[in-house]
VEXDREN-2710 file (C-alpha; in Angstrom, 1 decimal):
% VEXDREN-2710
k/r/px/py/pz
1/UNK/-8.0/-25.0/-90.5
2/UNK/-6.9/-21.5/-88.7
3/UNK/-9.5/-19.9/-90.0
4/UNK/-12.5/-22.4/-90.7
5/UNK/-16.4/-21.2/-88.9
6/UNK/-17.4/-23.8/-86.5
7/UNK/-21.4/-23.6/-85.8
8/UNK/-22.3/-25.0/-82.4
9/UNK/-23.5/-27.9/-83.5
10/UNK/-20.0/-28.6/-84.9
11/UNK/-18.2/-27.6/-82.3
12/UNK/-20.4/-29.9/-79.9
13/UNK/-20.2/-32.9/-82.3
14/UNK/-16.4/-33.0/-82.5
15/UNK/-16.3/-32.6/-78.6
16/UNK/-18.5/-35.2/-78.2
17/UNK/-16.6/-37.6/-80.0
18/UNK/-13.6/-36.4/-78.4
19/UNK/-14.5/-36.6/-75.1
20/UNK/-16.3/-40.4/-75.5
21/UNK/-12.8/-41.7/-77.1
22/UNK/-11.4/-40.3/-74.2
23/UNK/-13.2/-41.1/-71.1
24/UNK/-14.9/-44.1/-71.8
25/UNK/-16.0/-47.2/-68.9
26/UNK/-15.0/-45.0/-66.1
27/UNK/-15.1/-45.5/-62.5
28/UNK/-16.0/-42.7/-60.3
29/UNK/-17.1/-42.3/-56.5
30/UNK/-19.0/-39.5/-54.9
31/UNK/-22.3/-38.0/-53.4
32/UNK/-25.9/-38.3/-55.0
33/UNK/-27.7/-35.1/-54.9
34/UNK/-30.5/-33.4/-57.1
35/UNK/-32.1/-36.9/-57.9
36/UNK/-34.9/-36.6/-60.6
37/UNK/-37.3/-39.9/-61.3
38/UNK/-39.1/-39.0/-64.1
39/UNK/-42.5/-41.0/-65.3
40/UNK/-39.8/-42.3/-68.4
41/UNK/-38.0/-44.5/-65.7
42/UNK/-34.8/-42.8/-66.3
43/UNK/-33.0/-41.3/-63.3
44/UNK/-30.9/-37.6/-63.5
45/UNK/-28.2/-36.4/-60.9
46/UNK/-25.5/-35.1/-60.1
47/UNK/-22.6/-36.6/-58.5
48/UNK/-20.5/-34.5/-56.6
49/UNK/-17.6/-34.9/-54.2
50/UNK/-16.6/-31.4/-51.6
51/UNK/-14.5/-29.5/-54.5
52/UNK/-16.4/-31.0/-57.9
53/UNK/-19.9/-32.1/-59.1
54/UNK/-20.9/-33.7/-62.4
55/UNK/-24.4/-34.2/-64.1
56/UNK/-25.4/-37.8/-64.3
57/UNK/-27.8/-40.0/-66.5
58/UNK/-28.7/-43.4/-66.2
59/UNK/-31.0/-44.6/-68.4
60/UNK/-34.0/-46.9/-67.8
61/UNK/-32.6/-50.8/-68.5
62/UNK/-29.2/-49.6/-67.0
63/UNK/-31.0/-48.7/-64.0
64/UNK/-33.2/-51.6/-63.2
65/UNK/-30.1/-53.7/-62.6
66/UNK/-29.5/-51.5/-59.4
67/UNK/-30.4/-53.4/-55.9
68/UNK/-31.1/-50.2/-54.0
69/UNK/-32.5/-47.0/-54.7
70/UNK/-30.6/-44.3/-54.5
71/UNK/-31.4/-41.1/-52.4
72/UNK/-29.8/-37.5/-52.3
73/UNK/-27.1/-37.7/-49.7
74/UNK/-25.8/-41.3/-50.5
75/UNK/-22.1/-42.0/-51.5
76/UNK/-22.1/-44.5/-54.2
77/UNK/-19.9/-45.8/-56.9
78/UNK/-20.5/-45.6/-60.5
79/UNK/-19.4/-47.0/-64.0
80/UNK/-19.8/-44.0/-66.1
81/UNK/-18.9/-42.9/-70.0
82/UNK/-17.8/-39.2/-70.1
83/UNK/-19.8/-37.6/-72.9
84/UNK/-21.3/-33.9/-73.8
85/UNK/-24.9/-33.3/-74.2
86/UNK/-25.3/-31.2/-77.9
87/UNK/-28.4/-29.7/-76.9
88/UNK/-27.2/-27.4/-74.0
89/UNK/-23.3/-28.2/-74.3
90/UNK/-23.2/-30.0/-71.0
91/UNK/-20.9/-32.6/-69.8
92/UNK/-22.3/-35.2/-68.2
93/UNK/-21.6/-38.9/-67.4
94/UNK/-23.7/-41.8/-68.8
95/UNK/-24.0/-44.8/-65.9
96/UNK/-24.3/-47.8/-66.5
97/UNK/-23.5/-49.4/-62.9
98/UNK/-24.1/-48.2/-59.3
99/UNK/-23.4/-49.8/-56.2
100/UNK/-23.3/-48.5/-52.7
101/UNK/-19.4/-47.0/-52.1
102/UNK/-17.2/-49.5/-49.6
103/UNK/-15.7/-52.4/-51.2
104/UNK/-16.4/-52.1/-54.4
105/UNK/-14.2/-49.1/-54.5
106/UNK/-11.3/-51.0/-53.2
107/UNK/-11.8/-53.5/-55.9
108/UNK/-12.0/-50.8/-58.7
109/UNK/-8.3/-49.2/-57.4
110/UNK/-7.2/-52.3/-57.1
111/UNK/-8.3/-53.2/-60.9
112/UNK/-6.8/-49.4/-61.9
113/UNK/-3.2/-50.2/-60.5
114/UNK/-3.3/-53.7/-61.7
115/UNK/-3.8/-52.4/-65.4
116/UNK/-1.8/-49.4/-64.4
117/UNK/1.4/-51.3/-63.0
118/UNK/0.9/-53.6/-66.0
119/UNK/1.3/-51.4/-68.5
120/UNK/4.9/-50.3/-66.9
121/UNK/5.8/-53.9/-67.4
122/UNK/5.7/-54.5/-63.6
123/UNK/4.2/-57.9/-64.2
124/UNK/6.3/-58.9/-66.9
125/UNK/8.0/-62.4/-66.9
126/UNK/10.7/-60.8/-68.0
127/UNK/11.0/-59.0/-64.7
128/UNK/11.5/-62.3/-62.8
129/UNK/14.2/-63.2/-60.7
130/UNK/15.1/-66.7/-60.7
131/UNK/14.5/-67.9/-56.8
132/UNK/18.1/-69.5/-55.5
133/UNK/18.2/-73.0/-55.1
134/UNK/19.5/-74.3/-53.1
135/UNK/18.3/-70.9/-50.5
136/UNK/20.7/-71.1/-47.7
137/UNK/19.3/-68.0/-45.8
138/UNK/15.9/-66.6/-45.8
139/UNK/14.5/-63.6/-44.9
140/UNK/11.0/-63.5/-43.6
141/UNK/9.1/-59.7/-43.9
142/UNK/6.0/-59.9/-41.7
143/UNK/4.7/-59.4/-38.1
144/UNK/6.6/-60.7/-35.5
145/UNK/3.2/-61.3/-33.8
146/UNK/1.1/-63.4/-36.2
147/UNK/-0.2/-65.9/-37.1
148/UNK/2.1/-66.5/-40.7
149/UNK/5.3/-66.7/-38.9
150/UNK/3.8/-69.4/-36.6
151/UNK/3.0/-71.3/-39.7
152/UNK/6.2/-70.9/-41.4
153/UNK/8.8/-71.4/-38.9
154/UNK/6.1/-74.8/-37.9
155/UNK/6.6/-76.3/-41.3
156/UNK/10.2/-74.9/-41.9
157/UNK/11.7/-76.6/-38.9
158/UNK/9.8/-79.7/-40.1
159/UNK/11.3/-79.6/-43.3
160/UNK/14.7/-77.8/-43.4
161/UNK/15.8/-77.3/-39.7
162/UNK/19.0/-76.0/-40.9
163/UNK/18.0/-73.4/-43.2
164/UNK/18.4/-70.1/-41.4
165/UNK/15.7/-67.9/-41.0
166/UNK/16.1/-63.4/-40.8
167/UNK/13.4/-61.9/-39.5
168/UNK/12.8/-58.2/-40.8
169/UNK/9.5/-57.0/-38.6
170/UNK/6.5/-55.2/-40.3
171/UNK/3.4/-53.8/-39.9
172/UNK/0.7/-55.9/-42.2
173/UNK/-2.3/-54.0/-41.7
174/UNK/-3.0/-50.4/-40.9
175/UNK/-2.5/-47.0/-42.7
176/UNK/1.2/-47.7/-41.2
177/UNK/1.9/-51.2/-42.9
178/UNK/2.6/-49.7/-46.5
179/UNK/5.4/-47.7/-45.1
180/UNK/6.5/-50.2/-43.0
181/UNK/6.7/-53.0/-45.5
182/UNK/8.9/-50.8/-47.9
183/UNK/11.2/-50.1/-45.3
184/UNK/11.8/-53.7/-44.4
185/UNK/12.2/-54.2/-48.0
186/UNK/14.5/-51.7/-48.4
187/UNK/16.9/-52.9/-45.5
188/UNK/16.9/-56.3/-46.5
189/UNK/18.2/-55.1/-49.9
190/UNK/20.9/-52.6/-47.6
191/UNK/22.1/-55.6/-45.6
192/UNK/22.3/-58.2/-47.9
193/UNK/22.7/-60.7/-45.7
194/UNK/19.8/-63.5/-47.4
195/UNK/19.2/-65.3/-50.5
196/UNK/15.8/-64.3/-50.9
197/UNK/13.0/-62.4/-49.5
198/UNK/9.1/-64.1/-48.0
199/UNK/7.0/-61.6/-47.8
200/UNK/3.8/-62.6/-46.2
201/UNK/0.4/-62.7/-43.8
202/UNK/-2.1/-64.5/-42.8
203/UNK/-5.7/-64.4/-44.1
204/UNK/-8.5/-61.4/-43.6
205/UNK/-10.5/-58.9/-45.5
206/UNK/-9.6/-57.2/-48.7
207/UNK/-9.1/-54.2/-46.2
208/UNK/-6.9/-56.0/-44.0
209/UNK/-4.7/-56.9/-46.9
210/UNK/-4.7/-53.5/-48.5
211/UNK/-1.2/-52.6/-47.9
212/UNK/-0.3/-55.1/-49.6
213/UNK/-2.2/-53.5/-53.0
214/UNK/-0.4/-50.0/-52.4
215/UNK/1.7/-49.1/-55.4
216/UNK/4.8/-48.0/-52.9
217/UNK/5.0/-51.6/-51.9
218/UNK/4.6/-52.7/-55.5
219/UNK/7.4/-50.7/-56.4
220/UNK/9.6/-51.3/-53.4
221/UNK/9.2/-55.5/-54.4
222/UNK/10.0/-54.5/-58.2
223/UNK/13.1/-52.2/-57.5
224/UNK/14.4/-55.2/-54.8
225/UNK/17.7/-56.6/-55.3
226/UNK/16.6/-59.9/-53.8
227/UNK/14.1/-62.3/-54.9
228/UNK/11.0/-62.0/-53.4
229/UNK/8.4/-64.6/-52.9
230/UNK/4.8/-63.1/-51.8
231/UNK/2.2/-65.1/-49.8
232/UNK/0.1/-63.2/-48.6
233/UNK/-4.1/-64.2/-47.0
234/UNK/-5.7/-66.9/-48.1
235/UNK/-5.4/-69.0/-51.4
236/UNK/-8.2/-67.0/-52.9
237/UNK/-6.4/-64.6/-51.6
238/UNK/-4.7/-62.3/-54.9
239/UNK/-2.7/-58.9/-54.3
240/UNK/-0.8/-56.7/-56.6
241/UNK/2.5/-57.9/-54.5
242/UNK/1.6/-61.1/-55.5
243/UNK/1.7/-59.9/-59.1
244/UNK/4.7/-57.9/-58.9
245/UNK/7.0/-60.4/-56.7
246/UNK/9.4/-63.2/-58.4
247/UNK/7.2/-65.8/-56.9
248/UNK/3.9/-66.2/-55.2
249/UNK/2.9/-69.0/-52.6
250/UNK/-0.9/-69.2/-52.2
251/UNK/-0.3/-69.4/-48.5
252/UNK/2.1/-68.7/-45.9
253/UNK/2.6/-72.6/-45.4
254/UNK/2.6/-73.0/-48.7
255/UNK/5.5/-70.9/-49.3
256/UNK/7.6/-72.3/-46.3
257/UNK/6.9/-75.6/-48.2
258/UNK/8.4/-74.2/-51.4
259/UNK/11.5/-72.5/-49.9
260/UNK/12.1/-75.4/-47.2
261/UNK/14.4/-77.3/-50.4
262/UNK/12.9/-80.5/-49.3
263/UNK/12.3/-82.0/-52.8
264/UNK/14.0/-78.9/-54.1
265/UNK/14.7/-79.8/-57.5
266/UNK/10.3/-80.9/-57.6
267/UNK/9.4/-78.3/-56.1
268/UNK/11.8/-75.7/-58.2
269/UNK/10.1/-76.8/-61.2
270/UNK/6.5/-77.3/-60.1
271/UNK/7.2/-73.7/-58.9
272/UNK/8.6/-72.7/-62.3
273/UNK/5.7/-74.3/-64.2
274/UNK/3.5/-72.8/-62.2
275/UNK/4.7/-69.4/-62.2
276/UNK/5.0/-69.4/-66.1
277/UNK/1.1/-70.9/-66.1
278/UNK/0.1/-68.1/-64.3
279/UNK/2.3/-65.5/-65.7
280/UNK/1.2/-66.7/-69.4
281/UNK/-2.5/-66.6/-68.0
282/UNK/-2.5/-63.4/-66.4
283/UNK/-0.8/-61.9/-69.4
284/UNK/-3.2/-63.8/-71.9
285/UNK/-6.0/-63.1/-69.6
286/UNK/-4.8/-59.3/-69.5
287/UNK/-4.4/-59.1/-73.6
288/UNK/-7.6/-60.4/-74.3
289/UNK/-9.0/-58.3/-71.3
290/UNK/-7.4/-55.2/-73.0
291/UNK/-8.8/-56.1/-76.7
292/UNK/-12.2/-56.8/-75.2
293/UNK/-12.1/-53.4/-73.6
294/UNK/-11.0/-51.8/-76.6
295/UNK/-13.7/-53.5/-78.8
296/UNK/-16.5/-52.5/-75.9
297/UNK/-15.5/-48.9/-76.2
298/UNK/-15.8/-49.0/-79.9
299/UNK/-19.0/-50.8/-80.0
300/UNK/-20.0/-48.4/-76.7
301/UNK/-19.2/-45.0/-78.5
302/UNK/-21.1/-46.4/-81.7
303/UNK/-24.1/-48.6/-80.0
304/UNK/-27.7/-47.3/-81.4
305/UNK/-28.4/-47.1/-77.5
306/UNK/-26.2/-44.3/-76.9
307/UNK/-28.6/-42.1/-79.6
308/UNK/-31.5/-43.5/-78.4
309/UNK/-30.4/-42.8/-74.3
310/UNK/-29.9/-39.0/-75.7
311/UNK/-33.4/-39.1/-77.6
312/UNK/-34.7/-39.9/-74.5
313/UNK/-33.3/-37.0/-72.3
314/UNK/-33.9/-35.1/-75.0
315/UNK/-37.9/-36.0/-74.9
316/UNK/-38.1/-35.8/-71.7
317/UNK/-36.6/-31.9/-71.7
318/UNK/-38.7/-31.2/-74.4
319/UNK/-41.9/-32.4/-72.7
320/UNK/-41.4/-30.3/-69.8
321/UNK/-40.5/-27.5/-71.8
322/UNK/-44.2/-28.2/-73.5
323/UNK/-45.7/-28.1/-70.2
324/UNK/-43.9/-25.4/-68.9
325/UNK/-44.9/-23.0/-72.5
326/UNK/-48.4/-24.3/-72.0
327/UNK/-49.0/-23.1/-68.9
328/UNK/-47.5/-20.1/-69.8
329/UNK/-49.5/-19.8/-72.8
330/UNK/-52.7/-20.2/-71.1
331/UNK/-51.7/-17.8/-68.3
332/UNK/-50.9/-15.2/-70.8
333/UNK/-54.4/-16.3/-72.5
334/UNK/-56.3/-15.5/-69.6
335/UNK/-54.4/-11.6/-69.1
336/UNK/-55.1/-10.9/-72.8
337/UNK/-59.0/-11.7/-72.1
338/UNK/-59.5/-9.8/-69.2
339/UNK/-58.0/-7.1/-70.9
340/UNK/-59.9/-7.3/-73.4
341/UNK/-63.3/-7.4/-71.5
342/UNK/-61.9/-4.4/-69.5
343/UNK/-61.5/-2.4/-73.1
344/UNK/-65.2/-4.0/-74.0
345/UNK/-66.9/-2.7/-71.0
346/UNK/-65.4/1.2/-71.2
347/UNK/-65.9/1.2/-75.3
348/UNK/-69.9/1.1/-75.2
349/UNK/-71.9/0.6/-78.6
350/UNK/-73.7/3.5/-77.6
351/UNK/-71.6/5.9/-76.6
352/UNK/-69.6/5.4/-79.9
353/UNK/-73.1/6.1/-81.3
354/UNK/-73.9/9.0/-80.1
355/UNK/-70.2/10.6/-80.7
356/UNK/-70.7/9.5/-84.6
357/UNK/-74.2/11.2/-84.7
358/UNK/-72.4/14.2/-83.1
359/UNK/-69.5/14.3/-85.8
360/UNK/-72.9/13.8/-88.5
361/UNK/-74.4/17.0/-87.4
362/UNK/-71.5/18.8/-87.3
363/UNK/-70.3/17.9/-90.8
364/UNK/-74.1/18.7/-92.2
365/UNK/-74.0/22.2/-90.3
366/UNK/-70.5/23.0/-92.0
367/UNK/-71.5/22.2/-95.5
368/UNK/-75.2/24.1/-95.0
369/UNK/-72.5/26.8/-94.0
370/UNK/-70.4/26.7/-97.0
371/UNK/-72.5/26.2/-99.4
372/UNK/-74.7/29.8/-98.6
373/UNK/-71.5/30.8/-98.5
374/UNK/-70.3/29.7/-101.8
375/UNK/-74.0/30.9/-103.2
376/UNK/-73.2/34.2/-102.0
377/UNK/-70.2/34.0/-103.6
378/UNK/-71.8/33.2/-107.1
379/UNK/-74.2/35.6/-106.8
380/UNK/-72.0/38.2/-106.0
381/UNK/-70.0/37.1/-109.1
382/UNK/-73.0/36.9/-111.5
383/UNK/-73.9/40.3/-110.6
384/UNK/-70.6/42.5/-111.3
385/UNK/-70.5/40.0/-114.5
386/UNK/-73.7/41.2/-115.5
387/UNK/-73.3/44.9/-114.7
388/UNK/-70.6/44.4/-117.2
389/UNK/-71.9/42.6/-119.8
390/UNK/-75.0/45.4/-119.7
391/UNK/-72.1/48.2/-119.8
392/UNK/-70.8/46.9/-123.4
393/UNK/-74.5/45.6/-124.1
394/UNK/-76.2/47.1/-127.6
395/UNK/-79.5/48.0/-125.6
396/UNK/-77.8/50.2/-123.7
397/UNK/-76.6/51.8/-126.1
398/UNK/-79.8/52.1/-127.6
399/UNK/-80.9/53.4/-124.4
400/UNK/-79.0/56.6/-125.0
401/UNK/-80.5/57.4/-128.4
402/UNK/-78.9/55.6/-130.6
403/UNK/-80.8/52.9/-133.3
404/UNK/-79.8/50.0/-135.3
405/UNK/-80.3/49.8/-138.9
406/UNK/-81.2/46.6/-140.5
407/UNK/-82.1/45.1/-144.0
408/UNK/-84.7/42.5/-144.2
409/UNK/-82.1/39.7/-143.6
410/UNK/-81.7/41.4/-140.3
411/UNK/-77.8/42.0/-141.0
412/UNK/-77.0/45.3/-138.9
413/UNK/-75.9/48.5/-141.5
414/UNK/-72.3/50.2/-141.1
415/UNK/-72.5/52.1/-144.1
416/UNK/-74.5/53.6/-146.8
417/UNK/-73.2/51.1/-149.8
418/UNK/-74.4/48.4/-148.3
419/UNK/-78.1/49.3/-148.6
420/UNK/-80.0/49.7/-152.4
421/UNK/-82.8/52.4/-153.6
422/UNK/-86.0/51.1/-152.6
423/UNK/-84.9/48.8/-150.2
424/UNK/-87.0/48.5/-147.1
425/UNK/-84.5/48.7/-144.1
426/UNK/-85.8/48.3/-140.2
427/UNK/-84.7/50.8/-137.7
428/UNK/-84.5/49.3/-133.8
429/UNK/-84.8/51.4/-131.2
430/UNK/-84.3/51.4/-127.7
431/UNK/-88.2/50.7/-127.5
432/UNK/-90.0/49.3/-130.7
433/UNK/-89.1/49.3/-134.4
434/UNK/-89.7/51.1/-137.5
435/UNK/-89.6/50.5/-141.0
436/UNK/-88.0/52.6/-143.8
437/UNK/-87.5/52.4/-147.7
438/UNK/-84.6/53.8/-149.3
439/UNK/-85.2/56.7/-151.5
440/UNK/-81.8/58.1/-152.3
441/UNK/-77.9/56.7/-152.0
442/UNK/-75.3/58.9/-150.9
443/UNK/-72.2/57.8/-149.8
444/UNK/-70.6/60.6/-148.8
END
């Protein structure tokens, strides 16, 4: 969906599994550099060409089939998976087969063009041409020079004198010969002027016969008008003209044998037979080839290997990452303590002491302070209370004069009703007392 959150994790799962369906048994070629041999066994490089590099794994068990070790600097080839590594969203390439660049590249392009040209239908025995019979002409593509058309003109005047014989010359070996070879093809096809086409060489290396595995030849042998029979090398010898052509001899005699049209009818049929047997073998061999690859990429993409190879990278990250914090950790460790000595050795016991003892006195000086202060204060207050309390007090007013009448029950007099003939009433003055009786009532 247009709008659906992908976390990481998500987003590097799905392009995992994309990018293994995609790229899966690969081969590439290239330089080793920024090997790491880790105590696990496993090795870690890249692979990089002068425009490109990769990051490469190749996991102990893989790697102990290997006949050489590998150093920074070598060219090698290598049978890889594409995949991405989730932890860090890197692609990288899982190896699972390395061997020294030379030969064994040759024989992977060869194998990529063979499946290639395949899957066109370039192979396909419905492709054939049916090879005249009887051939009254043939036309012979190879060098003038070697050793093939020796061999076939040897047996071809043994067998067939009459048969005539075109010679179209070509390069067969060289960074030339590809070229070469089409355009003999090509004017063979302009002039018209043979039954069929033999195109061939004598035996050598799987360099010397390379032109012969160029996909322009292949092509120019598919697109010819003419039959063409191929015998090229040896009769281990196997090409991708040999593939593609209506015909293949195993050997240039061999083919000169086959087009001669002694024991025409024989040989048309034991050519025929042959031809279909290996037509209906390559193609079987090709199907089932194609199925086992397909089944090997499945079982590849879901093997508990594959977990266990990225387990492993991942251990080995995350023990170096260990080692890495630890040491880090302890180097921190070691700051933090000397810090904290420093702070120890300028913060004294004593010192800290003597400033607390300092801040003591203080504080015991202010409140000796404050409270003479505050005494003064409530001294100062008692006194003007006092002064007042004396200024409203009875005794002063005694002081002026004045007495206080009072019955025996000692309840002060206002007024002459209150008090009864006879009655012994006390008089307070301002110093002593004196004692009274009541001879007459008068309230007036």
């Amino acid at each position: 969906m247009a709008n659906q959150v992908l976390t990481v994790s998500a987003l590097n799962r799905q392009l995992k599994a994309a990018v293994e369906q995609q790229w899966n048994r690969i081969w590439l070629s290239g330089e080793i550099s920024n090997l790491a041999t880790p105590s696990s066994g496993h090795w870690y490089f890249t692979l990089k060409d002068d425009r490109s590099q990769l990051r490469c794994a190749m996991f102990r068990g893989r790697n102990n089939r290997v006949t050489f070790r590998p150093e920074n600097g070598m060219q090698v080839l290598v049978r890889a998976s594409v995949t991405l590594y989730e932890p860090r969203g890197d692609l990288q390439l899982l190896v699972d087969a390395m061997q020294p660049a030379g030969d064994g590249l040759l024989k992977q392009q060869f194998e990529q063009l063979k499946m290639r040209l395949a899957a066109e239908g370039l192979f396909a025995s419905s492709a054939k041409q049916p090879i005249p019979d009887p051939i009254e002409r043939l036309g012979i593509i190879t060098s003038p020079s070697g050793a093939a058309i020796h061999d076939v003109l040897t047996v071809l005047k043994r067998r067939n004198p009459s048969l005539q014989v075109i010679l179209y010359p070509s390069l067969v070996q060289g960074a030339e010969a590809s070229a070469s070879l089409c355009r003999a093809i090509e004017t063979a096809n302009q002039r018209d002027e043979v039954d069929c086409l033999l195109l061939t060489r004598g035996g050598g290396s799987l360099e010397d016969l390379w032109c012969f595995n160029e996909e322009a030849v292949a092509r120019a042998i598919f697109d010819s008008y003419l039959p063409v029979v191929s015998a090229v090398g040896h009769e281990v010898d196997v090409s991708i003209a040999d593939f593609v052509a209506d015909l293949r001899a195993p050997t240039p005699s061999a083919a000169a044998e086959l087009l001669s049209g002694d024991n025409q009818h024989q040989f048309k049929e034991l050519a025929n037979l042959r031809a279909r047997l290996q037509r209906a073998t390559s193609q079987q061999l090709q199907g089932q080839g194609n199925r086992l690859a397909l089944l090997e990429s499945r079982l590849h993409a879901s093997h508990p290997q594959r977990q266990l190879d990225t387990l492993n990278q991942r251990l080995d990250e995350v023990q170096l990452r260990l080692h890495h914090q630890m040491e880090r950790r302890l180097t921190q460790g070691h700051q933090s303590l000397a810090q904290l000595q420093t702070r120890l050795q300028s913060w004294q016991p004593q010192r800290q002491l003597q400033q607390r003892r300092q801040t003591v006195s203080a504080l015991q000086q202010r409140l000796s302070q404050g409270m003479s202060h505050l005494q003064q204060q409530k001294q100062q207050q008692l006194a003007g209370q006092a002064q007042a309390l004396n200024a409203i007090s009875p005794l002063a007013v005694l002081g002026r004069g004045y007495s206080i009448l009072q019955n025996a029950e000692g309840v002060a007099l206002t007024s002459a009703e209150q008090t009864q003939v006879g009655e012994q009433l006390k008089a307070r003055l301002n110093q002593g007392q004196l004692t009274l009786e009541v001879t007459a009532r008068d309230s007036d």
